[in-house]
N, CA, C and O of each residue as an XYZ file, in Angstrom:
504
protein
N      43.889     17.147     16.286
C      42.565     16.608     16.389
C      42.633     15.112     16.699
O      42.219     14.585     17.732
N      43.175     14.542     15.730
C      44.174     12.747     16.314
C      43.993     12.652     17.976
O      43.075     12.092     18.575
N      45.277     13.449     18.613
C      45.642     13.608     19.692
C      43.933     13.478     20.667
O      43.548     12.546     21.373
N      43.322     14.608     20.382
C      42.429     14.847     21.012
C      41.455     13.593     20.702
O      40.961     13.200     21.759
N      41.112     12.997     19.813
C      40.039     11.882     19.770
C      40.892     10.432     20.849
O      40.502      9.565     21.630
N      41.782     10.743     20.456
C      42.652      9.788     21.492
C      42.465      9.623     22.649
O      42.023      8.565     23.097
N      42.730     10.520     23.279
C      42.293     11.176     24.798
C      40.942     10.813     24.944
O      40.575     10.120     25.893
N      40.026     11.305     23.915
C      38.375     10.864     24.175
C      38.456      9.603     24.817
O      38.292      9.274     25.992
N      38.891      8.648     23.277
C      38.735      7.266     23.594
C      39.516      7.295     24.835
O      38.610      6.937     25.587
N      40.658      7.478     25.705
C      41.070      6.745     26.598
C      40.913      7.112     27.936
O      41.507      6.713     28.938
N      39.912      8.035     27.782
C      39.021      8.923     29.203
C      37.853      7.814     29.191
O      37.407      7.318     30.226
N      37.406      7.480     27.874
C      35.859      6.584     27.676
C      36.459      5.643     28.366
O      36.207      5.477     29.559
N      37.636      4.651     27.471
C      38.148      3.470     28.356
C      38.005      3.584     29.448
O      36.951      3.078     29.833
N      38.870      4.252     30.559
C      39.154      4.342     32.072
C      37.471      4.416     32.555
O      37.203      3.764     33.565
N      36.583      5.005     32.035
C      35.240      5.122     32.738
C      34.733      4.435     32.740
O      34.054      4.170     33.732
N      34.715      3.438     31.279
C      34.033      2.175     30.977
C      34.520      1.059     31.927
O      33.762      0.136     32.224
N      36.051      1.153     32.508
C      36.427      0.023     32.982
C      36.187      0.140     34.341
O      36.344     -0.761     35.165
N      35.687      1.613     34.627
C      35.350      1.843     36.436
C      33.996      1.836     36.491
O      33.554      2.372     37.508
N      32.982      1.297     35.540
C      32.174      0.671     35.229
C      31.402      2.615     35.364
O      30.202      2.531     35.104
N      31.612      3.396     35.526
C      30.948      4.863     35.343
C      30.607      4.782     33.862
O      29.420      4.528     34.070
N      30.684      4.792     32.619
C      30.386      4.640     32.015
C      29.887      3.430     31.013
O      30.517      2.931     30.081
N      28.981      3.210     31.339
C      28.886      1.162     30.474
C      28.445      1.849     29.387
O      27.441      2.540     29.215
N      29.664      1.449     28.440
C      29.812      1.697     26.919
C      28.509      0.402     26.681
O      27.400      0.691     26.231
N      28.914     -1.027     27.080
C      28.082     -1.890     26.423
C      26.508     -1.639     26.411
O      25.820     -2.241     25.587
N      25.977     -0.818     27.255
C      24.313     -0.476     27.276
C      24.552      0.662     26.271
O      23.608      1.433     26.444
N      25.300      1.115     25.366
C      24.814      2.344     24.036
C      24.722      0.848     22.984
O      25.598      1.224     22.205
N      24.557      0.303     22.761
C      24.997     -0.686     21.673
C      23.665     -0.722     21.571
O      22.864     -0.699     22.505
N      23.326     -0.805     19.873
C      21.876     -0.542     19.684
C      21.658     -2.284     18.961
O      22.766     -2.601     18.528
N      20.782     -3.275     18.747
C      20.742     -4.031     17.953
C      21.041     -3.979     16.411
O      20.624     -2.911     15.962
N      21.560     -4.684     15.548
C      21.759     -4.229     14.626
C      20.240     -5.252     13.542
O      19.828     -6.407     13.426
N      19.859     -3.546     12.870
C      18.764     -3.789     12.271
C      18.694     -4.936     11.285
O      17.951     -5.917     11.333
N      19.497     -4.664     10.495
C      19.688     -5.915      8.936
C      19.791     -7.356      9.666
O      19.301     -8.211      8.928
N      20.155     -7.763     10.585
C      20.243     -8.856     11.551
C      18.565     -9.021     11.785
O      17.949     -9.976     11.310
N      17.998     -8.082     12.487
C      16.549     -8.408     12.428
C      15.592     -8.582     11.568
O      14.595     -9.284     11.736
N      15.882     -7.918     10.575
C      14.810     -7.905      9.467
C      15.467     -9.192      8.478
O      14.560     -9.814      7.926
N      16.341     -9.517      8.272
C      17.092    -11.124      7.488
C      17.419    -11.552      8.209
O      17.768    -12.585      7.637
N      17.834    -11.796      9.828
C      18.258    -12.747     10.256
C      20.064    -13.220      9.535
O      20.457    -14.385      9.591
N      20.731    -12.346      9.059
C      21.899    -12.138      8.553
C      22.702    -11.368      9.189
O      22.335    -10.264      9.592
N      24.135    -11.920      9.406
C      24.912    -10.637     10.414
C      25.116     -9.762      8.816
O      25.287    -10.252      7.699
N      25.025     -8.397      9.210
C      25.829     -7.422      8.452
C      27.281     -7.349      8.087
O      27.992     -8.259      8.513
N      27.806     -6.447      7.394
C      29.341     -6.049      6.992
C      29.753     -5.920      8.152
O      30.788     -6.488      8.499
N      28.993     -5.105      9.050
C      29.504     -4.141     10.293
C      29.041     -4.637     11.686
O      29.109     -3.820     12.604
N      28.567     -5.913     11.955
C      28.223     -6.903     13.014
C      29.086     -6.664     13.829
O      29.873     -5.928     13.235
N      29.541     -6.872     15.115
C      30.383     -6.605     15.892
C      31.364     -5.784     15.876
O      32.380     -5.993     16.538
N      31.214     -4.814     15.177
C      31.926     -3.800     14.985
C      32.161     -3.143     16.328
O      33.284     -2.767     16.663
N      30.942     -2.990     17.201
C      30.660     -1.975     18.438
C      31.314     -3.200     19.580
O      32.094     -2.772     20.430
N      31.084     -4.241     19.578
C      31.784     -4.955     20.146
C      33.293     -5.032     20.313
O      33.939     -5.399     21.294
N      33.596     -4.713     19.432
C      34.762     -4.998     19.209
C      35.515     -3.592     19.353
O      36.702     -3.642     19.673
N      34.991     -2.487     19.166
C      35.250     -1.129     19.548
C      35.590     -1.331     21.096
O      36.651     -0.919     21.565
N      34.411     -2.138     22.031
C      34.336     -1.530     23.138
C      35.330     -2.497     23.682
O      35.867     -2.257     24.764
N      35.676     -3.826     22.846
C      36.628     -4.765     23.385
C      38.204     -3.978     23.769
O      38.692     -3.897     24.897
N      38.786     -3.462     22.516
C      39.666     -2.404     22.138
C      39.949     -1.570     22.796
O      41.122     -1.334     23.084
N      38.840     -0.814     23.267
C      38.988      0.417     24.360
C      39.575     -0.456     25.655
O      40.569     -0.037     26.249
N      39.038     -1.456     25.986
C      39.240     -1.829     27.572
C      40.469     -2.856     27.387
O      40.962     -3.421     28.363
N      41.071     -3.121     25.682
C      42.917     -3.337     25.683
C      42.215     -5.150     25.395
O      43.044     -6.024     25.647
N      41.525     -5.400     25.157
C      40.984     -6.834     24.976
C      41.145     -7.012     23.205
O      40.164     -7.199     22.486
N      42.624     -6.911     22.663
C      42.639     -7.180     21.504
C      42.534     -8.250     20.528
O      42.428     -8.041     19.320
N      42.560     -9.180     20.962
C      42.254    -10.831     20.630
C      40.669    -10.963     20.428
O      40.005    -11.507     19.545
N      40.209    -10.037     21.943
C      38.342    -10.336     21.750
C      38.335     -9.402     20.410
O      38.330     -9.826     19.254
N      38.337     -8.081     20.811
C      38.249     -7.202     19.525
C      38.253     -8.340     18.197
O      37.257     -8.953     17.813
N      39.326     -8.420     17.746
C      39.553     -9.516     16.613
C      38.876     -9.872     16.373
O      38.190     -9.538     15.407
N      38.570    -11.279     17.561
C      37.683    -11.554     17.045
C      35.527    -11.446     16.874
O      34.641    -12.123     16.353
N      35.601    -10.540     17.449
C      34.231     -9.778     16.986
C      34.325     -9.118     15.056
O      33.666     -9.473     14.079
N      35.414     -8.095     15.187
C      35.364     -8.022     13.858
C      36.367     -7.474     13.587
O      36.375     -6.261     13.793
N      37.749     -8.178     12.963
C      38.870     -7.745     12.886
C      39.227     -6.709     12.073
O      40.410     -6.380     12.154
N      38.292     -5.889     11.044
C      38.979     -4.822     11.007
C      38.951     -3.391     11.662
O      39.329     -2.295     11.246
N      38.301     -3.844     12.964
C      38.089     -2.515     14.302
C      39.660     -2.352     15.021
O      40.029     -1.266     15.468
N      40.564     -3.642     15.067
C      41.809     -3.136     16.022
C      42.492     -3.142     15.187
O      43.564     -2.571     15.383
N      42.209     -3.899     13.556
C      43.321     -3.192     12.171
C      43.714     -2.096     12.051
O      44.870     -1.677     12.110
N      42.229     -1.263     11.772
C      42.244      0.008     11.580
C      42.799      0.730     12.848
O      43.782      1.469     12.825
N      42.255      0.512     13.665
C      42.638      1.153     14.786
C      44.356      1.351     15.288
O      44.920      2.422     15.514
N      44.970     -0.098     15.376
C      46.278     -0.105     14.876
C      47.091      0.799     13.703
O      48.011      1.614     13.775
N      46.320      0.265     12.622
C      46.827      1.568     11.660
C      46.725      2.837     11.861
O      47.664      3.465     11.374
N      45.976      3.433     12.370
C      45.599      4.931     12.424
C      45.945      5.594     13.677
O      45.528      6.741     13.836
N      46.506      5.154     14.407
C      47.337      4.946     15.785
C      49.222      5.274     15.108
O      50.085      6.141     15.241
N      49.080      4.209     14.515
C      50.361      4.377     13.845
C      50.568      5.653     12.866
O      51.641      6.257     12.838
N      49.776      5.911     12.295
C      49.987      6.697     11.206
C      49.811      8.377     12.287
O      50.484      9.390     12.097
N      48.980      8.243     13.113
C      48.745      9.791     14.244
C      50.294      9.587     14.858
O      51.125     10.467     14.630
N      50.600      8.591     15.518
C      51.663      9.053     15.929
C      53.062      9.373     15.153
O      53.927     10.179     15.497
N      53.046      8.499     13.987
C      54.057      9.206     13.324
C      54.217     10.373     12.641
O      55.153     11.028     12.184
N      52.782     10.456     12.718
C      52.667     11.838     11.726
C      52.876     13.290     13.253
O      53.371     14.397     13.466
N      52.489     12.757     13.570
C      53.218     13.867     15.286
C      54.800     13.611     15.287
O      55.487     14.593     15.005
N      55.298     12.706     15.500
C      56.717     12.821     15.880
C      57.916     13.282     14.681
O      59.094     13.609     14.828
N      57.195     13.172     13.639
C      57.677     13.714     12.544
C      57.457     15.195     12.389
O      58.442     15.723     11.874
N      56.745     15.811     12.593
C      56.525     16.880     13.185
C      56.587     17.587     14.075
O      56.265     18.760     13.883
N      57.048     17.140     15.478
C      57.281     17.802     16.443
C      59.509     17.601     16.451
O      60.325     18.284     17.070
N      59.752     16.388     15.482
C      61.042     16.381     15.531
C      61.713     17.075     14.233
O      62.926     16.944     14.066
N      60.674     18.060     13.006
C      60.918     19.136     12.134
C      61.124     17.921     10.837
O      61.798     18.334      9.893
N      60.675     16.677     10.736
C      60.892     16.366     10.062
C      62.092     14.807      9.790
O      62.159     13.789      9.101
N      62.917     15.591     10.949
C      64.083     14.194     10.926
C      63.223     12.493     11.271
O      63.658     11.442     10.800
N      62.096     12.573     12.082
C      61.860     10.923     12.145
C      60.400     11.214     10.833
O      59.397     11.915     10.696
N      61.156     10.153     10.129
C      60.014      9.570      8.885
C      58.613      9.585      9.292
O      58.240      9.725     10.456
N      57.907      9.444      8.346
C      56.387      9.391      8.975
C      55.621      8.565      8.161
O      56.097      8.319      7.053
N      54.132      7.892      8.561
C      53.921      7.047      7.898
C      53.065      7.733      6.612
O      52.355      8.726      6.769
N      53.196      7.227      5.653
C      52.431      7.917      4.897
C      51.245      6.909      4.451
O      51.497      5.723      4.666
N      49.929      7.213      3.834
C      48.600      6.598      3.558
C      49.131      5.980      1.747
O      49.587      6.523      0.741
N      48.645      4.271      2.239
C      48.654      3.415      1.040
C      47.463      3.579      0.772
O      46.651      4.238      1.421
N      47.268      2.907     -0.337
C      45.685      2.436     -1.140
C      45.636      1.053     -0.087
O      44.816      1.039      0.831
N      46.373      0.159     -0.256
C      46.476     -1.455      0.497
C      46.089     -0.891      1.392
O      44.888     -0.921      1.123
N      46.197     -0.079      2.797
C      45.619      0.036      3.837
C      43.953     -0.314      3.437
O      43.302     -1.345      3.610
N      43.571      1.032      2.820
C      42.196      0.367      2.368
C      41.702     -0.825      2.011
O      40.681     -1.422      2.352
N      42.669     -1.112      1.196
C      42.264     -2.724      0.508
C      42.138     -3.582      1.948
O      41.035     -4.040      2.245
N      42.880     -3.716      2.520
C      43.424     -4.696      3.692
C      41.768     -4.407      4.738
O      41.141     -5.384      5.147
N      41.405     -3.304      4.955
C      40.306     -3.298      5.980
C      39.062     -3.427      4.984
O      37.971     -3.560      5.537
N      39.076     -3.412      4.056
C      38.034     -3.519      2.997
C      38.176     -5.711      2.365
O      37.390     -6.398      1.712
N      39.174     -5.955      2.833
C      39.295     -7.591      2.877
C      38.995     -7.989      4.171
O      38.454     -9.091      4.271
N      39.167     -7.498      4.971
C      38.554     -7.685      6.602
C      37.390     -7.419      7.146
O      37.141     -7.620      8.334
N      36.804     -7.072      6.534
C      35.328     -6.542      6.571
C      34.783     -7.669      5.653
O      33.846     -8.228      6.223
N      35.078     -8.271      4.259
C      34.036     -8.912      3.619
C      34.245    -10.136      3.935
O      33.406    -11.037      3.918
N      35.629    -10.230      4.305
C      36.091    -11.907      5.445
C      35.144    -12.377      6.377
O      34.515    -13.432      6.464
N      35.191    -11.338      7.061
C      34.906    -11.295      8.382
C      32.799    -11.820      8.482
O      32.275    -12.791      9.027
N      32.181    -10.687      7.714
C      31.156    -11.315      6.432
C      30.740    -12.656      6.090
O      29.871    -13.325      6.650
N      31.296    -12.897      5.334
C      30.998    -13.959      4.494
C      31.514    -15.461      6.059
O      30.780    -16.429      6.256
N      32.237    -15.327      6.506
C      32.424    -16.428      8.150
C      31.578    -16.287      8.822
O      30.986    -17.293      9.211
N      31.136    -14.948      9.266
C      29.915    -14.972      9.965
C      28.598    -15.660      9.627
O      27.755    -16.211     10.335
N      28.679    -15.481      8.514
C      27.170    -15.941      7.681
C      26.929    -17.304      7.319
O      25.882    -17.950      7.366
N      28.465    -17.736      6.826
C      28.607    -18.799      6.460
C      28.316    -20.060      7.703
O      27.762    -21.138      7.487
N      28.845    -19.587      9.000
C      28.851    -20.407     10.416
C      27.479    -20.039     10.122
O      27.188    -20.831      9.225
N      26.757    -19.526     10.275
C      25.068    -18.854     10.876
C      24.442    -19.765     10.041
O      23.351    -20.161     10.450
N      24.853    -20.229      8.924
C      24.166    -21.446      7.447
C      24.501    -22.557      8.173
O      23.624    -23.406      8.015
N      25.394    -22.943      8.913
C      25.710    -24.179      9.326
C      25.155    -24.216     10.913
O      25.563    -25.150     11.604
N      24.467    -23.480     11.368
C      23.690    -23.609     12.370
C      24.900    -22.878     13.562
O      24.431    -22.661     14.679
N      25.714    -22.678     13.443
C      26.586    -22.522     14.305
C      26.244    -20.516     14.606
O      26.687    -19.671     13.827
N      25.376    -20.151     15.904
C      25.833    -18.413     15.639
C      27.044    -18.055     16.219
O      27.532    -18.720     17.133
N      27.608    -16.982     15.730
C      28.926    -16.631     16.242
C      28.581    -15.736     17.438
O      29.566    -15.048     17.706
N      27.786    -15.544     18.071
C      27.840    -14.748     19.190
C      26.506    -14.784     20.279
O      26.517    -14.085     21.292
């Protein structure tokens, strides 16, 4: 199933980048931004998705760094968990920490609290 969401995303990429599919016109405003005038937890999240897909990992970042964290991680963890399996076991595989969580759950309230904090100092981030 990994495999196959993979492929999704990298059929979306190639379409998005032959401009057949403009990922950036699904991007909906984000509501809590309108009604407080506050970026959310999840502010550039879609940005940064669509940065990712088209290999723009620095932009990704920085929209909202725990979209190419995770993404990195779970990349890592599909493919090892395939090659460990298709090789019966002999190559190691990654197995799921708690810290993974912690780590995108510190990247998310980082990411947060900078946004908001620039947006208090007049500065918007985007």
């Amino acid at each position: 199933m990994g495999l196959a969401a993979a492929a999704v995303l990298a059929v979306a990429g190639f379409l998005s980048a032959a401009g057949v599919l403009p990922l950036a016109r699904l991007a909906q405003p984000c509501l809590l931004r309108q009604l407080t005038g506050f970026y959310c937890p999840g502010c550039g999240g879609t940005r940064a998705a669509i940065h990712l897909v088209h290999g723009h990992l620095f932009r990704s970042f920085f929209y909202h760094p725990a979209v190419p964290v995770g993404g990195l991680l779970g990349a890592a963890f599909l493919i090892s968990q395939t090659a460990s399996r298709l090789s019966g076991g002999r190559i190691p595989r990654l197995h799921y920490r708690a810290w993974f969580g912690y780590v995108i759950l510190a990247l998310v309230a980082a990411s947060f609290l900078i946004k908001n904090a620039a947006l208090l100092m007049g500065a918007a981030w985007w």
